[in-house]
TORTORFI-869742 format. One line per field, with one value per atom (N, C-alpha, C, O): chain; atom name; x, y, z. Coordinates in nm, 4 decimals. Layout:
N
chain = (A  ...)
atom = (CA  ...)
u = (X  ...)
v = (Y  ...)
w = (Z  ...)
//
This chain:
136
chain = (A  A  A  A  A  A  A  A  A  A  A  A  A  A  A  A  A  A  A  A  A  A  A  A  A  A  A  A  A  A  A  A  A  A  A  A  A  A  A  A  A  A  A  A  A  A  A  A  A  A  A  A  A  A  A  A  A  A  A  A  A  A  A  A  A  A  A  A  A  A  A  A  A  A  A  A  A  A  A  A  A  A  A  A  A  A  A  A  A  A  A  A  A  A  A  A  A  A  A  A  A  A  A  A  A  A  A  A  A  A  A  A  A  A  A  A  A  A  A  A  A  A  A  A  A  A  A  A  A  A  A  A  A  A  A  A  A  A  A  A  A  A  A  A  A  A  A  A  A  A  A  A  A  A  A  A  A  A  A  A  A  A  A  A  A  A  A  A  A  A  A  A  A  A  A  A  A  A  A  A  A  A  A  A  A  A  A  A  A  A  A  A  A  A  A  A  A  A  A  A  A  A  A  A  A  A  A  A  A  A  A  A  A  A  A  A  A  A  A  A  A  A  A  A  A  A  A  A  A  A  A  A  A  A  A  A  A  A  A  A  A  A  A  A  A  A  A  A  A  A  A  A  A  A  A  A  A  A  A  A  A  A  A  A  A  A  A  A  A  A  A  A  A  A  A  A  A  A  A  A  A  A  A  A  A  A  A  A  A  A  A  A  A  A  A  A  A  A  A  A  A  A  A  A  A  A  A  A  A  A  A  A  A  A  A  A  A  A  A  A  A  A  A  A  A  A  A  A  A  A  A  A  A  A  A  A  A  A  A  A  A  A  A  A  A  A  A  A  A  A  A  A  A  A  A  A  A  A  A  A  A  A  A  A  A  A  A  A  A  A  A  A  A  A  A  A  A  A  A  A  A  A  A  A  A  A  A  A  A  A  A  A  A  A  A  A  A  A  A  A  A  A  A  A  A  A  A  A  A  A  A  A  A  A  A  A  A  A  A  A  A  A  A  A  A  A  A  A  A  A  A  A  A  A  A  A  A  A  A  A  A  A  A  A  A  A  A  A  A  A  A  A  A  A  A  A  A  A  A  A  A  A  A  A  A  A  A  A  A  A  A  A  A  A  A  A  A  A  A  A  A  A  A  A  A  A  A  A  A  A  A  A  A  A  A  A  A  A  A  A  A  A  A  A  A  A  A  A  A  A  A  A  A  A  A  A  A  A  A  A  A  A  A  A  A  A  A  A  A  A  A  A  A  A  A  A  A  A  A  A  A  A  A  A)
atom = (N  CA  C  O  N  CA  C  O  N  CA  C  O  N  CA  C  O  N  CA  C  O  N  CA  C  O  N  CA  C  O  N  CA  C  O  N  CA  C  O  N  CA  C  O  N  CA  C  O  N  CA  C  O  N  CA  C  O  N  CA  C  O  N  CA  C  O  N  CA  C  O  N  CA  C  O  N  CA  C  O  N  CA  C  O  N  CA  C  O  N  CA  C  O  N  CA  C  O  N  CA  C  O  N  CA  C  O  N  CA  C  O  N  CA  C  O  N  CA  C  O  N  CA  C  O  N  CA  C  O  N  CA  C  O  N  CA  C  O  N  CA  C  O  N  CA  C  O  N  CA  C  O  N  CA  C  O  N  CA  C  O  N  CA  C  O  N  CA  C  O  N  CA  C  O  N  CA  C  O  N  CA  C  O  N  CA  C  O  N  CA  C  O  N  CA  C  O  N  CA  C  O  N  CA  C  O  N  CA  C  O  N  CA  C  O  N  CA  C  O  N  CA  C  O  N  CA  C  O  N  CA  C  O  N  CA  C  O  N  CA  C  O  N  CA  C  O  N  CA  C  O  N  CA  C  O  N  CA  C  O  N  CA  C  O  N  CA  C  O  N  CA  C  O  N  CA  C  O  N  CA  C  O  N  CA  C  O  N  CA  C  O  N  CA  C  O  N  CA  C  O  N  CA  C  O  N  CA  C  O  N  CA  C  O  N  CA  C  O  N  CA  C  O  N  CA  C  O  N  CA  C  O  N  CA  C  O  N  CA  C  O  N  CA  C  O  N  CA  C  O  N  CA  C  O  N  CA  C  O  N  CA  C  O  N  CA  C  O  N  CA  C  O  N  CA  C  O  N  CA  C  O  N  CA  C  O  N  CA  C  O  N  CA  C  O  N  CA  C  O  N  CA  C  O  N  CA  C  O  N  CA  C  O  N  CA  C  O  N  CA  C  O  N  CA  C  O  N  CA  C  O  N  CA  C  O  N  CA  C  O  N  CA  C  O  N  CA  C  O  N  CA  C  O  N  CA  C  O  N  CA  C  O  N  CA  C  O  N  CA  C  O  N  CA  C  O  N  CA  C  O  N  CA  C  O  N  CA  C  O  N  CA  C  O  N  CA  C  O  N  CA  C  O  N  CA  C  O  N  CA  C  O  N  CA  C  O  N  CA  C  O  N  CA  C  O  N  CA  C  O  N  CA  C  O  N  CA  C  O  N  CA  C  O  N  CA  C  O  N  CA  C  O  N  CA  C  O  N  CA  C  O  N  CA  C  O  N  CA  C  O  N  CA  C  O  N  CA  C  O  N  CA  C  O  N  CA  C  O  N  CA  C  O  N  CA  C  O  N  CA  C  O  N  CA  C  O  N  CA  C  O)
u = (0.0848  0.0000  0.0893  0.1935  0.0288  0.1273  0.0581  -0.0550  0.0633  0.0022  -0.1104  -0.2258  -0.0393  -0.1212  -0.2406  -0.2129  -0.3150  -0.3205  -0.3893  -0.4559  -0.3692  -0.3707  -0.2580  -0.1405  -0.2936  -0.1589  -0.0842  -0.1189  0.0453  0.1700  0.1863  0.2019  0.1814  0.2587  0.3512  0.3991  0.3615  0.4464  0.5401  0.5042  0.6984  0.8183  0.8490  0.8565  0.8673  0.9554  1.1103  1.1654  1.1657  1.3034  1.2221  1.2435  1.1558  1.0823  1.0226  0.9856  1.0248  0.9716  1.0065  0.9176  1.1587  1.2297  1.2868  1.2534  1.3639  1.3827  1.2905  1.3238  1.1353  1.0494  1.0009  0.9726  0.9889  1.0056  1.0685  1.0276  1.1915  1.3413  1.3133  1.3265  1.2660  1.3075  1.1871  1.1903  1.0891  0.9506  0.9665  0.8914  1.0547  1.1030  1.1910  1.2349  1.2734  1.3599  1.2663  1.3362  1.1029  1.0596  1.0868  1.0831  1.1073  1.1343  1.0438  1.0283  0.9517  0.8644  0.9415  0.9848  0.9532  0.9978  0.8909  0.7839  0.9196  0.8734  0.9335  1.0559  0.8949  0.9707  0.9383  0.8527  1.0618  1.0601  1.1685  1.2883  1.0491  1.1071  1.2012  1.1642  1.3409  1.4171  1.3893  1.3966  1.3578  1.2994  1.1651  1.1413  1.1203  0.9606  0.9077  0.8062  1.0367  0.9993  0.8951  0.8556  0.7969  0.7052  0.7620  0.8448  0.6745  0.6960  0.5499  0.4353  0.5927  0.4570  0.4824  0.5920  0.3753  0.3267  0.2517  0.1430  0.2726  0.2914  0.4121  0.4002  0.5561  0.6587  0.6839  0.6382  0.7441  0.7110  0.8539  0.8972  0.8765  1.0110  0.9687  1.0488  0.8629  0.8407  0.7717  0.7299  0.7945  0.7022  0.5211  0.4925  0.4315  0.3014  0.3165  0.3141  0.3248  0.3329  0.3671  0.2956  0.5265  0.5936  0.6217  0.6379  0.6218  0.6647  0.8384  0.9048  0.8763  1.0316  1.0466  0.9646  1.1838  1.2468  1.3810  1.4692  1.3822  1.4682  1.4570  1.5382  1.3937  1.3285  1.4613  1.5777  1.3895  1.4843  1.4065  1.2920  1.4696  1.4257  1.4182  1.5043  1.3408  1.3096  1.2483  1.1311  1.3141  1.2929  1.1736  1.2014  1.0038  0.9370  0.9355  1.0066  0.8690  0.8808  0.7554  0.7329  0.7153  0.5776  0.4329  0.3572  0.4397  0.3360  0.2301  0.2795  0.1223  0.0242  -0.1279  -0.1454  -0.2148  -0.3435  -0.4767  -0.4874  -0.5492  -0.6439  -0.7436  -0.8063  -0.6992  -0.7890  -0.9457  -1.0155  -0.9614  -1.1140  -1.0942  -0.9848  -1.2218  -1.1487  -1.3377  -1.4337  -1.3419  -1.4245  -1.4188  -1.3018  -1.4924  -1.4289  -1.5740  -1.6852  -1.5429  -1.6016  -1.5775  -1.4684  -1.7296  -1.7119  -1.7390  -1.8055  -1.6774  -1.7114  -1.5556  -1.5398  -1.5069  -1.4053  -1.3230  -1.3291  -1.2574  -1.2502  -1.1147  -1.0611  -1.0781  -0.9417  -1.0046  -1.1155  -0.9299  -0.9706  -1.0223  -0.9742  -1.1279  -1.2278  -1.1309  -1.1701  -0.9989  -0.9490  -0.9252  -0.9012  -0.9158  -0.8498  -0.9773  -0.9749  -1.0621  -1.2071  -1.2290  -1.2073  -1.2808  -1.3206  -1.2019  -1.1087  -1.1762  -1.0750  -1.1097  -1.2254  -1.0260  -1.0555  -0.9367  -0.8171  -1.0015  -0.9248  -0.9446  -1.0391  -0.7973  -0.7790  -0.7099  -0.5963  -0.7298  -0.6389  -0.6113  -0.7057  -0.4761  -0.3914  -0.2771  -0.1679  -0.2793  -0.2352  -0.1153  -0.1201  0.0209  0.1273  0.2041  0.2797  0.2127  0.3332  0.4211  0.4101  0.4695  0.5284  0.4309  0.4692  0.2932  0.2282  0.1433  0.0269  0.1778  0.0998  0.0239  0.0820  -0.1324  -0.2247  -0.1695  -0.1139  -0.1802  -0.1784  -0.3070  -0.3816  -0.3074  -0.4726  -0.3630  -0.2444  -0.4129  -0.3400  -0.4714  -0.5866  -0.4244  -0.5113  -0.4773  -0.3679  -0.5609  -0.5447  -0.5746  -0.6732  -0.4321  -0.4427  -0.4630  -0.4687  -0.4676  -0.4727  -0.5945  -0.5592  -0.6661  -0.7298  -0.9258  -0.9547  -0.9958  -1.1321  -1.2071  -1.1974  -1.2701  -1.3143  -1.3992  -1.3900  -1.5152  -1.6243  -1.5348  -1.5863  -1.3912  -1.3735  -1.2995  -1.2802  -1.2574  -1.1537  -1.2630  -1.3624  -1.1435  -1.2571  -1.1579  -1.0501  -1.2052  -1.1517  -1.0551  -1.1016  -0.8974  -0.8106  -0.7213  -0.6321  -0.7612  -0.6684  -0.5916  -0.5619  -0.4955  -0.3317  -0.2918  -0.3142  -0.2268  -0.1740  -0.0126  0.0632  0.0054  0.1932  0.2078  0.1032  0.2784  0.3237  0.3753  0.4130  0.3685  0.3658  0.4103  0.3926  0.4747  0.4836  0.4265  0.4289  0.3973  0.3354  0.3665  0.3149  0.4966  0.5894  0.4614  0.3448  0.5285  0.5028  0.5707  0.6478  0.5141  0.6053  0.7557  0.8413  0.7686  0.9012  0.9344  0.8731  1.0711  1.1650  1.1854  1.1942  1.1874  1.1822  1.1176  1.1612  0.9870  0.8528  0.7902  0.7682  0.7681  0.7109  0.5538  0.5386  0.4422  0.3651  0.3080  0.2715  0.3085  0.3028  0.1250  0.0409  0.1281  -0.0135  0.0150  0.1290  -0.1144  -0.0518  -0.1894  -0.2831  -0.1130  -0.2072  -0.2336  -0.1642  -0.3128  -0.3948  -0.2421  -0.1626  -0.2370  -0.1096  -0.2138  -0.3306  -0.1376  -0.2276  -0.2253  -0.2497  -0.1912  -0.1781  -0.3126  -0.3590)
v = (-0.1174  0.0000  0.1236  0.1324  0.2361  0.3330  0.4422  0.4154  0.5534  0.6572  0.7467  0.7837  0.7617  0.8894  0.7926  0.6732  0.8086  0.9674  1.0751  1.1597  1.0684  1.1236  1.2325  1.2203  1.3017  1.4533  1.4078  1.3395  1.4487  1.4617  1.5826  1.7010  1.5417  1.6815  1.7695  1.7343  1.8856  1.9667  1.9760  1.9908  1.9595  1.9467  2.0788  2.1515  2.0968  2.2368  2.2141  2.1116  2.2924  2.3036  2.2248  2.1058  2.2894  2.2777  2.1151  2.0803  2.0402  1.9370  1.8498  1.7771  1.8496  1.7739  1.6378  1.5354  1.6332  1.5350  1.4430  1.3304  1.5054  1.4119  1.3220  1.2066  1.3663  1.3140  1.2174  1.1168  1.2784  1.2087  1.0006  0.8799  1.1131  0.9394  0.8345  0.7127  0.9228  0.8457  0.7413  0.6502  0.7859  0.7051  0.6532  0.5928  0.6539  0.5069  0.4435  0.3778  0.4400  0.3571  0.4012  0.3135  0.5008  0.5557  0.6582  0.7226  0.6893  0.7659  0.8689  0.8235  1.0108  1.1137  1.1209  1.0609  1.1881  1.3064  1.4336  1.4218  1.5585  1.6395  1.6027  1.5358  1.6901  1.6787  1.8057  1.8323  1.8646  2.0208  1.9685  1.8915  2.0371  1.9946  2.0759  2.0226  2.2017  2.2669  2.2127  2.2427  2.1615  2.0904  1.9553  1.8932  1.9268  1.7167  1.7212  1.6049  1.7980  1.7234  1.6861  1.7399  1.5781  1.5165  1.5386  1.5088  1.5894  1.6458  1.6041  1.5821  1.5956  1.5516  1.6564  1.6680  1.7436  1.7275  1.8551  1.9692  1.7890  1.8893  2.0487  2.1460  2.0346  2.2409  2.2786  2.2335  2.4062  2.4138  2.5136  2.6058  2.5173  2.5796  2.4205  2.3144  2.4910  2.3441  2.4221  2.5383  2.3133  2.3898  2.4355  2.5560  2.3895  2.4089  2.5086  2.5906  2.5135  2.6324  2.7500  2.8707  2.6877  2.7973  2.8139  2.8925  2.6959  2.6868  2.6828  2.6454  2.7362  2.6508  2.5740  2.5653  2.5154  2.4219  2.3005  2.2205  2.2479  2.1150  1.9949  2.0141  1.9014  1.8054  1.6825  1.6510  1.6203  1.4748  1.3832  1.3929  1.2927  1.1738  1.0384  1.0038  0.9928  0.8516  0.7969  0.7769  0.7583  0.7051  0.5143  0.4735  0.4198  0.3227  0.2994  0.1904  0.3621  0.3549  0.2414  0.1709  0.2619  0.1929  0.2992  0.4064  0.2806  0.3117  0.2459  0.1366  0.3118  0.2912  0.3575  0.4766  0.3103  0.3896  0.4639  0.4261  0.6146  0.6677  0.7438  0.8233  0.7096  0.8257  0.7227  0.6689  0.6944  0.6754  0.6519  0.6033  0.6847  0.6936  0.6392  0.6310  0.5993  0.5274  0.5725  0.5904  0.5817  0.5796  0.5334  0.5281  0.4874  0.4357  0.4751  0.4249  0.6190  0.7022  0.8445  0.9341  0.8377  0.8696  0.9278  0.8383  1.0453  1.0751  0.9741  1.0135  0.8604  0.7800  0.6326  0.5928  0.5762  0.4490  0.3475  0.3237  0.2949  0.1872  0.0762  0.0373  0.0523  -0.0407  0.0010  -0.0756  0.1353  0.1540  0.2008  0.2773  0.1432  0.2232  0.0503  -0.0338  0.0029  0.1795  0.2281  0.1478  0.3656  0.4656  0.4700  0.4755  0.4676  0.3950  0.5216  0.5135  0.6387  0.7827  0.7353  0.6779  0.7907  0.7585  0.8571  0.8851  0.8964  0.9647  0.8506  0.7779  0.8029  0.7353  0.7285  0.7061  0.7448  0.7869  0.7357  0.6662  0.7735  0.7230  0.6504  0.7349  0.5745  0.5315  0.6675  0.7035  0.7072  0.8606  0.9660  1.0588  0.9571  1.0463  1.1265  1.1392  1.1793  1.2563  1.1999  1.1121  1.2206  1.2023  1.2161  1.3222  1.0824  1.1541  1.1152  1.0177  1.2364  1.1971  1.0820  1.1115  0.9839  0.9162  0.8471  0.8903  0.7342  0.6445  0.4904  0.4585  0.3949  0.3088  0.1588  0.1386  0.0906  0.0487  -0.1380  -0.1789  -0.1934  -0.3638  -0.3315  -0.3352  -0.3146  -0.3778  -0.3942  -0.3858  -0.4094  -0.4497  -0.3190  -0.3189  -0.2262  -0.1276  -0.1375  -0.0659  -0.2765  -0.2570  -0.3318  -0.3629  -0.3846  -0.4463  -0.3486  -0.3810  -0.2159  -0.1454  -0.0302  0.0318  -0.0530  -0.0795  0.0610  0.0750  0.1742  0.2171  0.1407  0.0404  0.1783  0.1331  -0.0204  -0.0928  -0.0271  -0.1187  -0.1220  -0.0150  -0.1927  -0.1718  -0.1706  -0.2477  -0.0563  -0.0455  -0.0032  0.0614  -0.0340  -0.0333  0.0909  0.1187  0.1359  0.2428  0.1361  0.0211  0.2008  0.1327  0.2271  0.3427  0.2082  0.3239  0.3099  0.2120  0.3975  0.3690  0.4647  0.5765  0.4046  0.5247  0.5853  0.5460  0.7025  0.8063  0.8130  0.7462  0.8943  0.8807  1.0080  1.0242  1.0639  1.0945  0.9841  0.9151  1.0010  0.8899  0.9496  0.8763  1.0352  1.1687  1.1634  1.1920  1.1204  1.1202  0.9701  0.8972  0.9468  0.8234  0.8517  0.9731  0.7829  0.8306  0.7140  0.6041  0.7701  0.6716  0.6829  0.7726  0.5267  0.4833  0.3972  0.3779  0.3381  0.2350  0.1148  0.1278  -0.0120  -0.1255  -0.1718  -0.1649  -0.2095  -0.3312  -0.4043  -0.4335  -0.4156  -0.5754  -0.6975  -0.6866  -0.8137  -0.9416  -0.9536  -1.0596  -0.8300  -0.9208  -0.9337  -0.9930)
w = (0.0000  0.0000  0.0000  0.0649  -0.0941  -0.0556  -0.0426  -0.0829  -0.0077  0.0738  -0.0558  -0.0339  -0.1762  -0.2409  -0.3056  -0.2944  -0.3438  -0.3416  -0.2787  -0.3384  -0.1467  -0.0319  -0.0078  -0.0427  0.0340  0.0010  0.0867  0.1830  0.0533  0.0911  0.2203  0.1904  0.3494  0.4467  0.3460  0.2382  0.4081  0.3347  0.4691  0.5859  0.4033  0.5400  0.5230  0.4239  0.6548  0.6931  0.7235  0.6834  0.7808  0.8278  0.9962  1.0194  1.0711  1.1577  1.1982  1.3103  1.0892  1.1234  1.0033  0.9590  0.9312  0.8795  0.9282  0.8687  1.0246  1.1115  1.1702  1.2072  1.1820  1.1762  1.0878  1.1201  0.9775  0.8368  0.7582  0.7003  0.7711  0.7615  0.8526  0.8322  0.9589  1.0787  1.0333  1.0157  1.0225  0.9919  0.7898  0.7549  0.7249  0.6314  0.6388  0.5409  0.7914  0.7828  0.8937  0.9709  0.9359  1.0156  1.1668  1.2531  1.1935  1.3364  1.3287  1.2249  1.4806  1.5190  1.6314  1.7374  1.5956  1.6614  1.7814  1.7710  1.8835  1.9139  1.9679  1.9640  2.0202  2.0588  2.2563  2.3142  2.3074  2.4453  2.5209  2.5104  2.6019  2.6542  2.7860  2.8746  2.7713  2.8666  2.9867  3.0975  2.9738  3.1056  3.2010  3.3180  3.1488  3.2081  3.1785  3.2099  3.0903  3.0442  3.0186  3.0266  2.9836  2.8982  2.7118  2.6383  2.6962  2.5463  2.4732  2.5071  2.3840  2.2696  2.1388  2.0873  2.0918  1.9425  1.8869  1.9435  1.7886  1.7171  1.6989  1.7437  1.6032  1.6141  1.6181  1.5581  1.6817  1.6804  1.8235  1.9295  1.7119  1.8273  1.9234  1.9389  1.9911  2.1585  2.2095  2.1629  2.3363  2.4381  2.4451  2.4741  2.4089  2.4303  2.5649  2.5896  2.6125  2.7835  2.8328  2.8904  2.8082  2.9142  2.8065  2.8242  2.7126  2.5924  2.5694  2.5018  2.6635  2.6288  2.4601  2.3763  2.4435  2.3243  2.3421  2.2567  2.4768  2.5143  2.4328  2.4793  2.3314  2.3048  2.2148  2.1794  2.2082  2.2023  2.1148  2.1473  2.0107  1.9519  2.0427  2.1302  2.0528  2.1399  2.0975  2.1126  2.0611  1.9779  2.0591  2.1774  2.0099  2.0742  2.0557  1.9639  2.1276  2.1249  2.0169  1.9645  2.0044  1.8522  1.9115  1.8448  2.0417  2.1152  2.1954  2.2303  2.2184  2.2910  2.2750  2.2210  2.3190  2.2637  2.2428  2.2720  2.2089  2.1209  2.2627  2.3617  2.1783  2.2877  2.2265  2.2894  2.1379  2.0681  1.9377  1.9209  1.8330  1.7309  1.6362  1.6961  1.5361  1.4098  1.2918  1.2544  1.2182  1.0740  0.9875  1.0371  0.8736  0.7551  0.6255  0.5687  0.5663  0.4125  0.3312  0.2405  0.3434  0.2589  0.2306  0.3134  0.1631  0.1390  -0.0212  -0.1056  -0.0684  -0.1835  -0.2600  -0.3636  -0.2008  -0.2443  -0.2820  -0.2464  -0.3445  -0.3508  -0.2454  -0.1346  -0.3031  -0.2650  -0.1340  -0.0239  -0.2036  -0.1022  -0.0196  0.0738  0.0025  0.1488  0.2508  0.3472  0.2057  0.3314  0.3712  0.2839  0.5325  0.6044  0.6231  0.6272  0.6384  0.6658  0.8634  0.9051  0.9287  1.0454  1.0891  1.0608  1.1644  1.2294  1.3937  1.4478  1.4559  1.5549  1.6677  1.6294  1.7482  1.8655  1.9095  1.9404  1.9247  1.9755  2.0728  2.0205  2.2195  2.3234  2.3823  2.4838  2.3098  2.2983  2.4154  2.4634  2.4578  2.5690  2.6223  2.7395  2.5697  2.6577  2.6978  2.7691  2.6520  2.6997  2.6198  2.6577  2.5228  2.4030  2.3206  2.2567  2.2836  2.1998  2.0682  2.0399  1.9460  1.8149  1.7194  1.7280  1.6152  1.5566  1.4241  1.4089  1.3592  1.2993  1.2128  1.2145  1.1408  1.1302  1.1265  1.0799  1.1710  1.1998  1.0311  0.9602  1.0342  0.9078  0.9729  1.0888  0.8762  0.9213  1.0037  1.1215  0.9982  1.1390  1.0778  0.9585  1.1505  1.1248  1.2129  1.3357  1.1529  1.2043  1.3305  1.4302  1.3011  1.4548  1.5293  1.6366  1.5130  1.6316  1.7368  1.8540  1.6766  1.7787  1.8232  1.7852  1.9636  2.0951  2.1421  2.0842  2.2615  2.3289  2.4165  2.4706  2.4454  2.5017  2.3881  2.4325  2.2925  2.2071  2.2226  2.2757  2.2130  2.2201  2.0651  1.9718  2.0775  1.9039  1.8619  1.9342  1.7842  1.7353  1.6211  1.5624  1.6000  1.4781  1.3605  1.3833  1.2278  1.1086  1.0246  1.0630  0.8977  0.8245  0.6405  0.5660  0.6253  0.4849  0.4059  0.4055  0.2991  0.1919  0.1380  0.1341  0.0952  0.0121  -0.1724  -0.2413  -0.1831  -0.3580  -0.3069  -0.3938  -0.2094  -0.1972  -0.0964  -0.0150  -0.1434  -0.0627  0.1144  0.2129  0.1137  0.2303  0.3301  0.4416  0.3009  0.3504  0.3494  0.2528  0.4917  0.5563  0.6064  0.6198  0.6357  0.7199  0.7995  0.7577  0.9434  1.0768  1.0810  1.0760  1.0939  1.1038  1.2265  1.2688  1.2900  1.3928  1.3066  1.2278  1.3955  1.3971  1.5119  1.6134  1.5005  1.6705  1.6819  1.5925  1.7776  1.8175  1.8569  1.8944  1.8375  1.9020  2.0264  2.0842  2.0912  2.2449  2.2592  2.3566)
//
């Protein structure tokens, strides 16, 4: 499966390295050294304190499903519905909105346990992190 034709993020200087890591299969996040909190989505202040102390932080690409919606109805090809949208509540702490691939839509449940995944793009540059259910 590959991502388009579904738009492409547009990379910044700002959120290159996220990018970058997410097409060799690694999930960033940022993390403020003045107040340790870890946030999603990249940006060089901390929401929080408004530091710009911040820092890359390799996540373990685990959490679970915290909110999540699906529909069969969608402007991309037929195979990829249902399209199954997710806030997904990372192991370090931060919510991400994502979407959820492999999986069977009525079966995911609040609290799933789910893994990060990546699904190329037509640039080599550009990865995009989806998660799946795990079997536990």
């Amino acid at each position: 499966m590959i991502w388009e034709p579904r738009p492409v993020p547009a990379v910044t200087p700002e959120t290159a390295p996220y990018w970058e890591a997410a097409a060799d299969e690694t999930l960033l996040l940022r993390r403020c050294t003045a107040c340790e909190l870890t946030f999603y989505y990249p940006r060089a202040r901390c929401p929080d304190c408004l530091g710009d102390d911040v820092e890359w932080t390799e996540a373990n690409g685990t959490g679970t499903v915290y909110a999540h919606t699906s529909t069969n109805v969608a402007a991309w090809p037929e195979d990829d519905l249902p399209l199954v949208l997710a806030y997904v509540e990372l192991t370090e702490g931060p919510r991400m909105l994502t979407t959820l691939a492999e999986c069977d839509a009525d079966a995911i449940e609040i609290g799933t346990d789910v893994e990060v995944s990546f699904i190329p793009t037509e640039s080599d540059d550009v990865s995009i992190p989806v998660f799946e259910p795990t079997d536990d």
